[in-house]
C-alpha positions in Angstrom: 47.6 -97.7 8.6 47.4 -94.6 6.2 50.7 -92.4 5.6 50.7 -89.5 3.5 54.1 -88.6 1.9 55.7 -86.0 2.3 54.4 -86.1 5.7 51.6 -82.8 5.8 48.3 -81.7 7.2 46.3 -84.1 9.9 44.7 -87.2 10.0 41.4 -86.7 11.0 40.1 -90.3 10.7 42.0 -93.1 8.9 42.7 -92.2 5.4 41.4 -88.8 6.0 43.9 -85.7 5.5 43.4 -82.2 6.4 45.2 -78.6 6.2 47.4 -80.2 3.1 48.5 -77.6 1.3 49.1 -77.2 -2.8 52.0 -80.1 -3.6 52.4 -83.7 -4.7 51.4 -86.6 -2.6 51.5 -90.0 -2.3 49.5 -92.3 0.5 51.0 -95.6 1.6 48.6 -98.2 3.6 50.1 -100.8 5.7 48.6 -103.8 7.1 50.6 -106.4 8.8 53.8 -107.1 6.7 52.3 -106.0 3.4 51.9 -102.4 1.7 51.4 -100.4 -1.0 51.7 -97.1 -2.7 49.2 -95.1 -4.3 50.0 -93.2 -7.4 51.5 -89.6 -6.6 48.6 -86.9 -6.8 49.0 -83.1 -6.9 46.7 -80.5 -4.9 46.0 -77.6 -6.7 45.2 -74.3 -4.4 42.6 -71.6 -6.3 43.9 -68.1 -7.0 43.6 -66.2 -4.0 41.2 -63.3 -3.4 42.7 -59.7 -4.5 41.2 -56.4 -3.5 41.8 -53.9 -6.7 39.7 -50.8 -5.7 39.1 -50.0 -1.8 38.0 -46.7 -1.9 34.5 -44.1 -0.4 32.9 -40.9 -0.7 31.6 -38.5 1.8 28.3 -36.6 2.2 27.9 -34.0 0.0 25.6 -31.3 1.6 25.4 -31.4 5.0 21.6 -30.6 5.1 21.0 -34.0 3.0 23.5 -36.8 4.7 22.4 -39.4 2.1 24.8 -39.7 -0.7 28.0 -41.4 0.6 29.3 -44.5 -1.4 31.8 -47.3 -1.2 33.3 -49.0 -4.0 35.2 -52.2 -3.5 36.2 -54.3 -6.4 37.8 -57.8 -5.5 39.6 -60.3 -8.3 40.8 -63.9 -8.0 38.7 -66.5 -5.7 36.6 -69.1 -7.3 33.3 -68.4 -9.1 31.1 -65.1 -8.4 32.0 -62.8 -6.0 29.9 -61.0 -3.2 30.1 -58.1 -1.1 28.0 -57.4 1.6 28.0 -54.7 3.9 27.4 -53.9 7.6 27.6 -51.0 10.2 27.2 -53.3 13.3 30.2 -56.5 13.6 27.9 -58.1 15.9 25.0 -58.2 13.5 24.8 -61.5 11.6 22.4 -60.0 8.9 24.2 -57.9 6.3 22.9 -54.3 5.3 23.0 -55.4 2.0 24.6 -57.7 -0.6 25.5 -57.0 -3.8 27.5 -58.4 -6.6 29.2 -55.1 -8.0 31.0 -54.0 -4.6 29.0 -50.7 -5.2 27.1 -49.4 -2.0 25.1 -46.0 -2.4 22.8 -43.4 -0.2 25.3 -44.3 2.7 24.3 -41.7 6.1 27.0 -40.3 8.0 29.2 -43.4 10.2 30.9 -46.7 10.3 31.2 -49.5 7.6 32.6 -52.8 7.1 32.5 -54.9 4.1 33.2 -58.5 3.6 34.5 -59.8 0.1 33.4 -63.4 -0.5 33.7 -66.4 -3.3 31.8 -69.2 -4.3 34.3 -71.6 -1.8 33.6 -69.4 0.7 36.9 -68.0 0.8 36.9 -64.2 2.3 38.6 -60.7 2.6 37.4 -58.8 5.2 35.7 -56.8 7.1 37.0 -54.0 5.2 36.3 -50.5 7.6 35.3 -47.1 6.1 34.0 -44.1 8.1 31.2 -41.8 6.0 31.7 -38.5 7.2 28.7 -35.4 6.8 29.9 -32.5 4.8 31.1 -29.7 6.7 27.9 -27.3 8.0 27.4 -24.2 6.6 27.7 -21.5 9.2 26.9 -17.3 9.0 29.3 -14.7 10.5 29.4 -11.1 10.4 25.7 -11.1 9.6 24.4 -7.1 9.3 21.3 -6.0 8.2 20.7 -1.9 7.6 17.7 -0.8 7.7 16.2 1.6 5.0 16.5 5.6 6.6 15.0 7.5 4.7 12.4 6.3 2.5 14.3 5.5 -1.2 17.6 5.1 0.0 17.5 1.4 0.5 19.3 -0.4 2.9 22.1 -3.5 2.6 23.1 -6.2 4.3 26.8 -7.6 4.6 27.2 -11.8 5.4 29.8 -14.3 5.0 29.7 -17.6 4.7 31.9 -20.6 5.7 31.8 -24.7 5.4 30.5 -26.7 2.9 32.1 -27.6 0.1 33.4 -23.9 -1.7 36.3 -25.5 -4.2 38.6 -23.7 -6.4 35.1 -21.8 -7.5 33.8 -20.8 -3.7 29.9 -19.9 -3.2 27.6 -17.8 -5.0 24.7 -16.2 -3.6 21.5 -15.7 -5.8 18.4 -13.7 -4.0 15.3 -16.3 -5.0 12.6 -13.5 -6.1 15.0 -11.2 -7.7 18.3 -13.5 -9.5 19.9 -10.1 -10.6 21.1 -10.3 -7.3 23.9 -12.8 -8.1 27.2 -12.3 -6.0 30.4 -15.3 -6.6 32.9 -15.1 -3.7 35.9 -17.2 -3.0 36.2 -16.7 0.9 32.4 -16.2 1.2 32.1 -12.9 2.1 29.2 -11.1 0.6 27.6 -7.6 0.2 24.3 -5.8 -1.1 23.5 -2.5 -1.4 20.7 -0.6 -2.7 18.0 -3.0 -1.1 14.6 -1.8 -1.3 12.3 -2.2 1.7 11.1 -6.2 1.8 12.0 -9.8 2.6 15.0 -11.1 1.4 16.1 -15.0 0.7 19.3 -15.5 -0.7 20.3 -19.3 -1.5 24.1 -19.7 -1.3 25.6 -22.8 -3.0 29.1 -24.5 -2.9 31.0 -26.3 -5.3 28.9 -29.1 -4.8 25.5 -27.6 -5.6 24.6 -27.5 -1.8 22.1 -24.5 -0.7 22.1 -22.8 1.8 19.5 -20.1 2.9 20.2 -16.8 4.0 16.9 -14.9 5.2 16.4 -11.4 6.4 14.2 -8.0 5.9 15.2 -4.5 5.5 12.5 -2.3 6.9 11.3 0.6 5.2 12.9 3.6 6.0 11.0 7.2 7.0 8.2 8.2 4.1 7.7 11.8 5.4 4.7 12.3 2.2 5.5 16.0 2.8 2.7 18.7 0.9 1.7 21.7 1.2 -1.8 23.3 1.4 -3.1 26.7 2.3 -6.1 28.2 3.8 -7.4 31.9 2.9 -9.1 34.2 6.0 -10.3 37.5 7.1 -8.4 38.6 9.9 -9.6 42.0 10.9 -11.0 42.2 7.4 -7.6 42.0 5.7 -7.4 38.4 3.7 -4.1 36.4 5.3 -3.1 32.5 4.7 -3.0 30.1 7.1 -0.3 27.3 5.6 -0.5 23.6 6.7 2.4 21.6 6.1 0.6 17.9 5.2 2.9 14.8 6.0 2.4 10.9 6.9 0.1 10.6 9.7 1.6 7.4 10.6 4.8 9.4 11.8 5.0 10.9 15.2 4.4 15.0 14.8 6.7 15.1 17.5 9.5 13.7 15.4 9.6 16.5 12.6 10.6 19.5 12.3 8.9 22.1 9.8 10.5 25.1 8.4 9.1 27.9 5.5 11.3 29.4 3.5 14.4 28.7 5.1 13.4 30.4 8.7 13.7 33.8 6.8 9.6 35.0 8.6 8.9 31.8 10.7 11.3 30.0 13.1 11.4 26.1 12.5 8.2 24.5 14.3 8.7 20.7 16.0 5.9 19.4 16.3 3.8 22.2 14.7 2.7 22.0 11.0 0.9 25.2 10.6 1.9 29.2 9.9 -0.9 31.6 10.3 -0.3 35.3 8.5 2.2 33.8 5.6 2.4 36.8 2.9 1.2 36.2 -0.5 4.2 35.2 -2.8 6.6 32.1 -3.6 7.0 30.1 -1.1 9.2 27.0 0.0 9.0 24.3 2.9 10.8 22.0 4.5 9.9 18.6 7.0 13.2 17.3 8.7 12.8 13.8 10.9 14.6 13.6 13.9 16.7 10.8 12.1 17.8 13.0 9.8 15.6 12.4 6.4 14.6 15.5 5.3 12.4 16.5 2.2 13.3 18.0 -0.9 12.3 22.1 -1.0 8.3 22.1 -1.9 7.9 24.9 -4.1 4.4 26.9 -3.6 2.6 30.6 -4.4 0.1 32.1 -2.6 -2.2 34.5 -3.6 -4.5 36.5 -1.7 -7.9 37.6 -2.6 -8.8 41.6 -2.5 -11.9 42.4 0.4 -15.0 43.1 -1.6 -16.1 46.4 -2.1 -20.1 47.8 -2.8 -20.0 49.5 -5.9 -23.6 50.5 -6.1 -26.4 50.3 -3.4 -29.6 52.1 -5.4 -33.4 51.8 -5.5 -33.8 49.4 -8.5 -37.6 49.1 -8.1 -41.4 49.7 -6.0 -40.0 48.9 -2.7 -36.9 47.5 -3.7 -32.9 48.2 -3.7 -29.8 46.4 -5.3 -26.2 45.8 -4.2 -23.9 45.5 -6.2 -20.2 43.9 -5.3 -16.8 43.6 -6.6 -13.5 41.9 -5.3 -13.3 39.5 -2.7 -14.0 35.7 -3.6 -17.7 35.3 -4.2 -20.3 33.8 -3.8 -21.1 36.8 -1.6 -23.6 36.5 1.2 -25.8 39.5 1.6 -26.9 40.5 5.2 -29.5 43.8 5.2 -31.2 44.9 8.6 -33.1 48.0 9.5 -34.3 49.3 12.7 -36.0 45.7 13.8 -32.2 44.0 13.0 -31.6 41.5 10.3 -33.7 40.7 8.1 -32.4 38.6 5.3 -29.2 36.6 5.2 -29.1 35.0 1.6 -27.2 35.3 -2.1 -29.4 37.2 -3.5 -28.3 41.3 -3.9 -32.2 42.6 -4.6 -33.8 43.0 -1.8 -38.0 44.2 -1.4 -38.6 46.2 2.0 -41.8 46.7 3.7 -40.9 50.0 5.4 -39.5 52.8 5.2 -36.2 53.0 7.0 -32.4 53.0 6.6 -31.1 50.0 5.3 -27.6 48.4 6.4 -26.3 46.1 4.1 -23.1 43.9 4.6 -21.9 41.9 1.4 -19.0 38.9 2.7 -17.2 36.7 0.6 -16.4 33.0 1.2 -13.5 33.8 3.5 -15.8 36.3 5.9 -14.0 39.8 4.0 -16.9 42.0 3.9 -18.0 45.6 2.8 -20.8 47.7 4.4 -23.2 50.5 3.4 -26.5 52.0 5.2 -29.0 53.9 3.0 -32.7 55.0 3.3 -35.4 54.0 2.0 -38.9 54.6 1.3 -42.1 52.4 1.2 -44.6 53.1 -0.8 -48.0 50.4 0.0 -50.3 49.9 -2.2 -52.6 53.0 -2.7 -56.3 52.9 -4.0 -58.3 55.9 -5.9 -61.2 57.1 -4.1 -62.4 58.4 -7.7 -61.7 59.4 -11.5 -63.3 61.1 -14.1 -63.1 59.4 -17.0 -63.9 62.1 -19.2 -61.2 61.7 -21.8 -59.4 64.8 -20.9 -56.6 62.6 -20.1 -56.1 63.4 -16.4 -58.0 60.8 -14.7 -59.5 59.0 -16.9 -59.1 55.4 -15.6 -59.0 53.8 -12.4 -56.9 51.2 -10.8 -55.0 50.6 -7.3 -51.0 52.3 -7.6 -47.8 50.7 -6.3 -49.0 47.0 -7.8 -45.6 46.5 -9.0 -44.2 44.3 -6.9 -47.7 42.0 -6.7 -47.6 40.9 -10.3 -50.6 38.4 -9.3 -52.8 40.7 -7.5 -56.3 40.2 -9.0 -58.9 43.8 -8.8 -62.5 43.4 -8.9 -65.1 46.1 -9.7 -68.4 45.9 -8.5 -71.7 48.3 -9.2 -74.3 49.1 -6.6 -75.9 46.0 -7.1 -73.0 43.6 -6.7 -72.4 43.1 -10.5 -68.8 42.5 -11.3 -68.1 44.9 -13.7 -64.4 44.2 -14.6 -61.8 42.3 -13.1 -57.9 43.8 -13.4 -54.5 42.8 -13.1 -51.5 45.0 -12.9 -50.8 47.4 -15.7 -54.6 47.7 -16.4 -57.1 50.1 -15.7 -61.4 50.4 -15.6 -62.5 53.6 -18.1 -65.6 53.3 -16.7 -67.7 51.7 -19.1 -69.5 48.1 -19.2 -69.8 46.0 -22.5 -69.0 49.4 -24.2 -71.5 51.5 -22.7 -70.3 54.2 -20.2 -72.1 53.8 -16.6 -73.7 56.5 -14.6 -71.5 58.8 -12.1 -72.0 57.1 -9.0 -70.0 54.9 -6.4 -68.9 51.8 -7.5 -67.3 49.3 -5.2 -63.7 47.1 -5.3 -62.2 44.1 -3.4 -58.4 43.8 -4.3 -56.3 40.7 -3.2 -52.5 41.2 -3.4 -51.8 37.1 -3.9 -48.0 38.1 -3.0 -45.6 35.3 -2.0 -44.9 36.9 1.4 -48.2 39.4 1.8 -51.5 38.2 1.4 -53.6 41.2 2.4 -57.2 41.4 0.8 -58.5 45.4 0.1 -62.6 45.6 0.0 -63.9 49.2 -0.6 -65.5 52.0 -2.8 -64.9 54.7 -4.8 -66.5 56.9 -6.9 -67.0 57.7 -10.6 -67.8 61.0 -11.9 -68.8 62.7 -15.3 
């Protein structure tokens, strides 16, 4: 029989003892009437297991739930220690073991870790809850649209969760960081805006962005000008005015005023004034939102209506106009008793009968001047004879009123169908051939005109006599 001494643990089998704890012992074995003593022996126990740092982070940024951490750092126990790590007690497979007590990219929810030495002696499970950084939330969100074009619009926001700190938020706009606000409670405000898309990021304490997107819309581009337009109205010069603006607006949403209302009343709807006086001028386009354009300045400045300064015979068969004021190029319109006939720019005119002679000179805005005249036509006439004497009345021969038929060709012809001469305008026959003077007699012509618009041929005689 075994006895241990002092009396401790339990005898699991003989000689076996279990549960003792740290002490001195001694074990006494009996067998009939003899026994003996064993030697006292001590127990030692190891240094129990200590847990020095128990501690965790939480998520930073909300939008990126991966960077929590535990840190638990054990001493004591026997040999190396390990921690391992778990978010589900009835899982016998750790999420991970390491020997630094260190756990990192931890999501959002429930931990335990076990501490454990080489003896298998244990602390645990330890419990730590991961939370997610509060979520960044806008209020009193506004966006104002641009009104008028160049004004700009703004926008007012604040922003809450996160992590602000001591330092709160800032908000940077990502194309344009001149647009840097810092705010302690979050609230922000930008003026000025021109028309576009806007992304502000706004970060917290811990670095954590947050996007803040909107558009202002551009506001109304009225593109106001001015032009004018010159016309005859009863033959008296008067401009027409258009007020030119965007064509993308509606007409019906603007308002157009000259010169303060002081001739015209303000026009919705209606960008033109017929019969504005020569002079300065101003106008005006008002939107039905309000925007209104600066004063644009303009002078207008009417022609005179032409006036016929001369209207003569300048030539055989032929008459000039002459013109002043008005805006040329002038159009010349000249009829006689069969109506018009010519239309044109040109101001000489050759006439084919004799008649009176309307002519009506307009300028490019349809002022015009009149004047009627007659005239006489003179066709082409032909000698029936000379005398070529040399007593200087008569002495040559040629057809008259050629002046106006610079390619007319003459030829002269004796009895027997020789061609004695042939003449162009300006000359004349003296009645000799090769230098010897012919016989009195009749001689015979055929005269073609060649003229651009009269083609006549003449054939005839006349007669020479000495």
């Amino acid at each position: 029989m075994y006895t241990i001494n002092p009396v401790a643990g339990n005898q699991t089998s003989p000689g076996v003892f279990e549960d003792l704890q740290a002490g001195t012992y001694t074990i006494t074995v009996t067998g009939g009437d003899c026994s003996t003593t064993s030697a006292p022996f001590t127990l030692t126990e190891p240094t129990p297991i200590n847990i020095d740092v128990n501690e965790f982070t939480n998520i930073s940024c909300y939008d990126d739930p991966t960077d929590g951490t535990i840190t638990v750092v054990a001493s004591g126990g026997t040999g190396t220690i390990q921690y391992s790590i778990t978010d589900d007690l009835t899982s016998t497979d750790p999420l991970e073991s390491v020997n630094s007590g260190y756990f990192t990219d931890l999501t959002p929810g429930d931990y335990w870790v076990f501490v454990q030495d080489e003896n298998g002696c244990s602390v645990g499970p330890l419990p730590f809850t991961i939370t997610n950084a509060p979520e960044f939330v806008t209020t009193n969100f506004n966006v104002v649209d641009e009104i008028c074009a160049g004004d700009g619009g703004s926008v007012v926001f604040s922003v809450s969760g996160g992590t602000p700190g001591a330092s709160g938020y800032t908000a940077t706009e990502v194309t344009d960081p001149t647009l840097t606000q810092s705010s302690l409670t979050g609230d922000f405000s930008f003026t000025n805006l021109a028309p576009r898309f806007y992304e502000f990021y706004v970060t917290d304490e811990n670095g954590c962005v947050y996007p803040v997107q909107f558009t202002i819309n551009p506001g109304v581009d009225i593109q106001a000008s001015v032009r004018y337009d010159v016309e005859c109205d009863n033959n008296v010069p008067i401009a027409t005015v258009t007020v030119l603006y965007n064509t993308d607006l509606d007409i019906n949403d603007l308002t157009f005023e000259l010169d303060n209302g002081a001739v015209f009343a303000p026009q919705q709807g209606d960008n033109v004034f017929v019969g504005v006086a020569a002079g300065n001028h101003t106008a005006t386009v008002t939107h039905a939102n309000g925007c209104q354009t600066p004063a644009i300045s303009f002078n207008i400045v009417l022609p005179t209506t032409p006036t016929i300064t001369s209207f003569v015979q300048s030539g055989l068969n032929q008459f000039t106009v002459t013109a002043t004021g008005g805006t040329p190029p002038y159009t010349y319109t000249i009829s006689n008793s069969n109506g018009i006939v010519y239309i044109g720019p040109n101001n000489v005119y050759f006439y084919n009968q004799t008649d009176n002679y309307t002519v009506e000179v307009s300028d490019v805005y349809g002022c015009n001047a009149s004047d009627t005249k007659f005239f006489e036509f003179f066709d082409v006439e032909i000698p029936d004879y000379f005398t070529p004497n040399g007593d200087g009345n008569n002495d040559g021969w040629s057809p008259n009123y050629l002046d106006n038929y610079p390619k007319a060709v003459t030829y002269v012809f004796d009895r027997y169908s020789r061609k004695i001469i042939t003449l162009h305008p300006g000359e004349s026959w003296d009645g000799t051939y090769m230098g010897n003077e012919l016989p009195s007699g009749d001689y015979w012509y055929v005269l073609k005109l060649n003229g651009e618009t009269d083609a006549r041929e003449f054939v005839g005689n006349f007669t020479l006599y000495r």
